[in-house]
Structures are given as structure tokens and as C-alpha cells.
C-alpha positions as CSV (number, residue, x, y, z in Angstrom):
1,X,-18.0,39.7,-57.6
2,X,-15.0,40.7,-56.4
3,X,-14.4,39.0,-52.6
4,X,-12.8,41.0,-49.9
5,X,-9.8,39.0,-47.6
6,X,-12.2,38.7,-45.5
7,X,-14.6,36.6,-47.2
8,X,-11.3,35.2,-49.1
9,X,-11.4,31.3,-48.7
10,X,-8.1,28.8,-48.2
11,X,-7.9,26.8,-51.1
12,X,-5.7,23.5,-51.6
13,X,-3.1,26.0,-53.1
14,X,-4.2,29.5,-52.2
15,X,-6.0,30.0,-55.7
16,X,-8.1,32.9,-56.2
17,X,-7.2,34.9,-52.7
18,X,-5.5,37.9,-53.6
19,X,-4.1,38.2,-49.8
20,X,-1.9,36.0,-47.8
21,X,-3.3,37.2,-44.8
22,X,-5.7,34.5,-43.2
23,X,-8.5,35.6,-40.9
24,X,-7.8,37.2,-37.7
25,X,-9.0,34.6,-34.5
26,X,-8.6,34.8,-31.0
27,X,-5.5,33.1,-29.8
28,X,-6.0,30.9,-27.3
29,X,-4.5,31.5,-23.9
30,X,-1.5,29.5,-23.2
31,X,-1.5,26.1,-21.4
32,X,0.5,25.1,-18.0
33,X,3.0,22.2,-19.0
34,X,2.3,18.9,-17.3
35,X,5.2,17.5,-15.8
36,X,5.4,13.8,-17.0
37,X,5.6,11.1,-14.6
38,X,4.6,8.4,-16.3
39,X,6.9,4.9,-16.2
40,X,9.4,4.8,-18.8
41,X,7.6,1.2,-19.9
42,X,4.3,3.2,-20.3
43,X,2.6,1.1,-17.8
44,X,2.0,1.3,-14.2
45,X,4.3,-0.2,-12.2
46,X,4.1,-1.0,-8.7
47,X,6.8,-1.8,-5.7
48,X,6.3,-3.5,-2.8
49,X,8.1,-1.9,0.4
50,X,7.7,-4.8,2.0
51,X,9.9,-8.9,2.1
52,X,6.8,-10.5,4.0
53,X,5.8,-13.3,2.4
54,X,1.9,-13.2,3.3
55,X,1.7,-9.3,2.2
56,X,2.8,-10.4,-1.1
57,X,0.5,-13.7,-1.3
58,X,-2.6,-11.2,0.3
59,X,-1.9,-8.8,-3.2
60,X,-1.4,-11.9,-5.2
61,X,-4.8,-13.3,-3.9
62,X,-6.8,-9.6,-5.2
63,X,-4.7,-10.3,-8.8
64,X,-1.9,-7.8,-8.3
65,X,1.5,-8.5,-9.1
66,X,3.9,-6.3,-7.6
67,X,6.8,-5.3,-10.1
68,X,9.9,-5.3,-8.0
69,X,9.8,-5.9,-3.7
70,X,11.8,-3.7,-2.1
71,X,11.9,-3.9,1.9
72,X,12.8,-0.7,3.6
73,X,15.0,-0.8,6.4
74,X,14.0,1.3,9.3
75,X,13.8,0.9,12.9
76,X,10.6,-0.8,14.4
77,X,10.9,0.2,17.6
78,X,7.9,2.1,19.0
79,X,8.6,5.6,20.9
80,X,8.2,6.1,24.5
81,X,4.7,6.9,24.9
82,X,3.5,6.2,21.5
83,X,0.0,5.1,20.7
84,X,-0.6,2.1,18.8
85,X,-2.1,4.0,16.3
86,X,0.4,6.5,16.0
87,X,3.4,4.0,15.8
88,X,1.5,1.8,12.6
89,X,0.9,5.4,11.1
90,X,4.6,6.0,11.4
91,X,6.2,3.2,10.7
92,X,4.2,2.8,7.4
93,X,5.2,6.3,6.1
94,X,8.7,5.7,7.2
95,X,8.6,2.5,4.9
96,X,7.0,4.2,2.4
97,X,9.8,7.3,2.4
98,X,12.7,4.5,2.5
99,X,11.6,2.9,-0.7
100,X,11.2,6.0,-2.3
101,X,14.4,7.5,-1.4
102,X,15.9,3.6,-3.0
103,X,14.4,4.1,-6.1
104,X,15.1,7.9,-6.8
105,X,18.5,7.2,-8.9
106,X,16.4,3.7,-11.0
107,X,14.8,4.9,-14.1
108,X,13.5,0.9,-14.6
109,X,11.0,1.8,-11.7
110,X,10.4,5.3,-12.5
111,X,7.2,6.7,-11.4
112,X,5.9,3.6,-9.7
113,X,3.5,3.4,-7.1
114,X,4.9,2.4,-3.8
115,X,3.0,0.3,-1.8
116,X,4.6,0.1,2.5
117,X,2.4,-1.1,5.4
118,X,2.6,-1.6,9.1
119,X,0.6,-3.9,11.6
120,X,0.9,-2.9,15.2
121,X,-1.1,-6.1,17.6
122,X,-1.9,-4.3,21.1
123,X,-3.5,-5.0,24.2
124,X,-5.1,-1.5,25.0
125,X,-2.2,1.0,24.9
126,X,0.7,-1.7,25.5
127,X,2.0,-2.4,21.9
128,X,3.2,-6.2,21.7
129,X,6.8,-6.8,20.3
130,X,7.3,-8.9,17.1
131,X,8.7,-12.0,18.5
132,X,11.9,-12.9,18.1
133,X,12.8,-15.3,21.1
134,X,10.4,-18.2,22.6
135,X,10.3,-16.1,25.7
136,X,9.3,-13.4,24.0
137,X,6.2,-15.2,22.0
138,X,5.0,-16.7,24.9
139,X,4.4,-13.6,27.1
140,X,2.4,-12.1,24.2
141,X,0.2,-15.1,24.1
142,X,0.0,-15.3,27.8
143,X,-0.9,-11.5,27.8
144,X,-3.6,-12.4,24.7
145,X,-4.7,-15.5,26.6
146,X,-8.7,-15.1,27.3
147,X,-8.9,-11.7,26.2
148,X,-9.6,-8.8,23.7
149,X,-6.8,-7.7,22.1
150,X,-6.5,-4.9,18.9
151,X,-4.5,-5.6,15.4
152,X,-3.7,-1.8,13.6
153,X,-2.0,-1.9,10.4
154,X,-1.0,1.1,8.2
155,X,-1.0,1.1,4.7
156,X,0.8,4.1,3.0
157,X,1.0,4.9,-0.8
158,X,3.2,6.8,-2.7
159,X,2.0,8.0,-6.2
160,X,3.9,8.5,-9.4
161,X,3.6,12.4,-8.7
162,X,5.0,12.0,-5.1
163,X,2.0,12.7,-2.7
164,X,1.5,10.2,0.1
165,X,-1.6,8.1,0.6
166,X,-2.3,6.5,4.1
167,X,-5.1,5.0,5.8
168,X,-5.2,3.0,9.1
169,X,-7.6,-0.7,9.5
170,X,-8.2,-2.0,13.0
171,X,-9.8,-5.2,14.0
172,X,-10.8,-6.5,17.2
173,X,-10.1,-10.3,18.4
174,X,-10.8,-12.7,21.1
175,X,-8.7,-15.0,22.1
176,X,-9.9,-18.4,24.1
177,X,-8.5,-18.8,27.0
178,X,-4.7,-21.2,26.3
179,X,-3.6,-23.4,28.3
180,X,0.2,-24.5,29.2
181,X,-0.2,-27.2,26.7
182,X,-2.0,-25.3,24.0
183,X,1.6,-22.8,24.7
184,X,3.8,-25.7,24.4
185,X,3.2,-26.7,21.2
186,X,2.6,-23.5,19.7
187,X,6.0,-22.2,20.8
188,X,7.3,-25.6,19.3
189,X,5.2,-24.9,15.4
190,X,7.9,-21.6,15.1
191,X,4.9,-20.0,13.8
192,X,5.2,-17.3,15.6
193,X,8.7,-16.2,14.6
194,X,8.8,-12.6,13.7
195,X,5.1,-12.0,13.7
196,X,3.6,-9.1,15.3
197,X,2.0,-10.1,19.1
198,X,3.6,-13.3,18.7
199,X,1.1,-15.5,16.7
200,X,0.4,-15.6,12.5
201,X,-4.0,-16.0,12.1
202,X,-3.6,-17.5,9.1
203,X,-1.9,-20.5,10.8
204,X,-2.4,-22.7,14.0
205,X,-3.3,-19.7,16.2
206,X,-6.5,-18.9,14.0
207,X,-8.0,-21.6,16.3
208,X,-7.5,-19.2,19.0
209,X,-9.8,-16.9,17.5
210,X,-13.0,-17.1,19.7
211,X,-14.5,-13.6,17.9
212,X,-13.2,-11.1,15.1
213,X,-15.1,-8.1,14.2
214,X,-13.4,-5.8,11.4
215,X,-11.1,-7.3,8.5
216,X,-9.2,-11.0,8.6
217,X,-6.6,-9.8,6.5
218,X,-5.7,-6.9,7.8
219,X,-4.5,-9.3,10.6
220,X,-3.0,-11.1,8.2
221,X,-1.2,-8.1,7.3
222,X,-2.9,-6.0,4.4
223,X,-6.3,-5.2,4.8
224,X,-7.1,-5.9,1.6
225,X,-10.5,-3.9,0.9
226,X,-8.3,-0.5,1.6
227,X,-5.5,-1.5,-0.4
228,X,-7.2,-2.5,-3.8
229,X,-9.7,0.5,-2.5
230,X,-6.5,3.1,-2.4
231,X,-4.3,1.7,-5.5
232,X,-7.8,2.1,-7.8
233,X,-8.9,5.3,-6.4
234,X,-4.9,6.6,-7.5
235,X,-6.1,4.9,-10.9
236,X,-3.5,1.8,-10.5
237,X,-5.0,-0.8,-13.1
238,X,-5.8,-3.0,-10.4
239,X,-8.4,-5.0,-12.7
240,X,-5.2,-5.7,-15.4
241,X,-4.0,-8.7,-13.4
242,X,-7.7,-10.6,-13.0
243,X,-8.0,-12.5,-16.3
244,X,-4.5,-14.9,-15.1
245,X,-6.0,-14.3,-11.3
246,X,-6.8,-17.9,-11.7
């Protein structure tokens, strides 16, 4: 029986179809193109807006190895007025927009994640300084002396496609009450160089913790709940790092 074109069927060579013409389908309807911002390595990369020392050993402890640290220079300096809340929130997306802006011309980090963060200590609205001087430190811990004070810090992430990621972790703590020679000697450790409110929790002043409610390391300096929480919910491989964890 003769077959029509129709019913004609593609052969390895075309043999016995009488018609090149193949059967009419339905095109299908064009496709947006994706615009590619995947790392040049093929694997996620990650960049740490941030030269603290105990941010890095907090993502080191949750198996995450940053690929390159880049601190972001901007001013610290809370605004007239400014909430704590406010100021960590800033600060963190300032960070955040430095590093990126760094990074724009380095095809080795292109598309990485970008990881800044900001931790504000305050006694109701006052925001405390990070201490620099002696002076300075002990004021701060005279102010925190016996009391209830806050700890805010900001973690912003930019993704590979650009968008900004923030949340904001508070913890409440207590302080016992110091005395002049408990001040003494902790001005004399230097621990509280450079740290926000004058004192580092993970060192001698974590026996002037009386109560904490809300995360320890996020007065450490990276909650880290929020952070792995954040990186894995932008589908970082946060889990890639675990097997040399230890």
C-alpha cells in the first residue's frame, strides 16, 4: 500500500519516503536566556567582608571556609540619632556594598557570595563605641557594670545575581556587678582593644556574664544559626566543607 507523507516514516537514510518533508509539529515558544553568573571555577565561592579574626574562626567552627577576606572600609561612626538597630542594619549593607564594588573588575571571585556583618553593643538607645583607648573601655564596662545591656549584629549577603540578603540577631546580657579591681585587670588583659562595648565574651569578660538569653555567638560576632541559615537558603554548599570539619 502506497503510504502518504504523512504516515511516511524517518528511516536511518530516508529510504522508502518519497517526500522530504517531515511532519508538521508545534514549535515550541521561545525561552528567556538566563544570564550566567556562575563562578568562573564552577563552584561557589564565598568572600568574607570582614579582617576579624573571631568572624572568620565562628565560619570555620560551622565548616565554611571563606575563599578570599576582604574587609571593607567604611566609616563606623553611628549618625546622630540613630537607633542601634538601624546603625548594625547599615553598617552591614555598607560593608556588604564595599566588597562588592572591590570585586567588580576580579573575574577570580566572580559571582561569589559576599558575606559582611555588623555588631552594635547598646545600653538602651546609647550605642557603645568600639574601644580604642583604656578610657574609653573602661566607661563602657562601668556603664555595663550590674546591668542589662543589648548586643545587635547585622549580617548582610550578597548573591551571585546581585540581590542583598540581611537579617538582624539581638541578645540580651547581664552583667555582674565589677568592681575597681575586676576593671583593673581587665583594662590591663588588652582584651578589649577594638571590640564593640569594650569587652570580647569569648575571653575573660564571659565571667561577667550573670545571664544571656538569645545567641552566644552572635555576641561573639556572627550569629551563626542565621548565617549557615541564610548562605543555605541562597543554596551556598554550606555542607561541602563538613567531612575535613574535623
Amino acid at each position: 500500500m502506497a503510504t502518504t507523507d504523512g504516515e511516511c516514516q524517518i528511516r536511518a537514510a530516508g529510504a522508502g519516503c518519497r517526500s522530504g518533508r517531515l511532519p508538521i509539529r508545534s514549535a515550541a515558544p521561545p525561552t528567556a536566556r538566563k544570564i550566567d553568573f556562575t563562578p568562573m571555577s564552577g563552584r561557589s565561592k564565598l568572600v568574607l567582608a570582614s579582617g576579624s579574626p573571631r568572624r572568620l574562626a565562628l565560619l570555620n567552627q560551622a565548616g565554611i571556609e571563606p575563599d578570599a577576606l576582604r574587609p571593607a572600609d567604611v566609616d563606623e561612626t553611628p549618625k546622630r540619632g540613630e537607633l542601634p538597630r538601624a546603625c548594625a542594619n547599615r553598617l552591614a549593607h555598607a560593608k556588604a556594598e564595599a566588597a562588592l564594588a572591590a570585586l567588580k573588575h576580579d573575574d577570580a571571585l566572580r559571582g561569589a557570595f559576599i558575606l559582611a556583618a555588623d555588631t552594635v553593643v547598646a545600653v538602651g538607645r546609647r550605642i557603645l563605641p568600639k574601644a580604642e583607648l583604656a578610657d574609653e573601655a573602661a566607661q563602657c564596662l562601668r556603664l555595663l557594670s550590674g546591668r542589662n545591656h543589648r548586643v545587635y549584629t547585622a549580617i548582610c549577603l550578597v548573591t551571585p545575581t546581585g540581590a542583598f540578603r540581611q537579617r538582624l540577631v539581638e541578645t540580651r546580657v547581664r552583667f555582674k556587678r565589677l568592681t575597681e579591681d575586676d576593671l583593673r585587670a581587665y583594662i590591663a588583659s588588652d582584651e578589649w582593644r577594638g571590640k564593640a562595648g569594650g569587652y570580647a565574651i569569648q575571653g575573660i569578660a564571659g565571667s561577667f556574664a550573670v545571664k544571656m538569653v538569645g545567641s552566644y555567638t552572635n555576641v561573639v560576632g556572627l550569629p551563626l544559626y542565621e548565617t549557615v541559615t541564610l548562605l543555605g537558603g541562597e543554596k551556598f554548599p554550606i555542607r561541602d566543607g563538613w567531612l575535613n570539619a574535623g
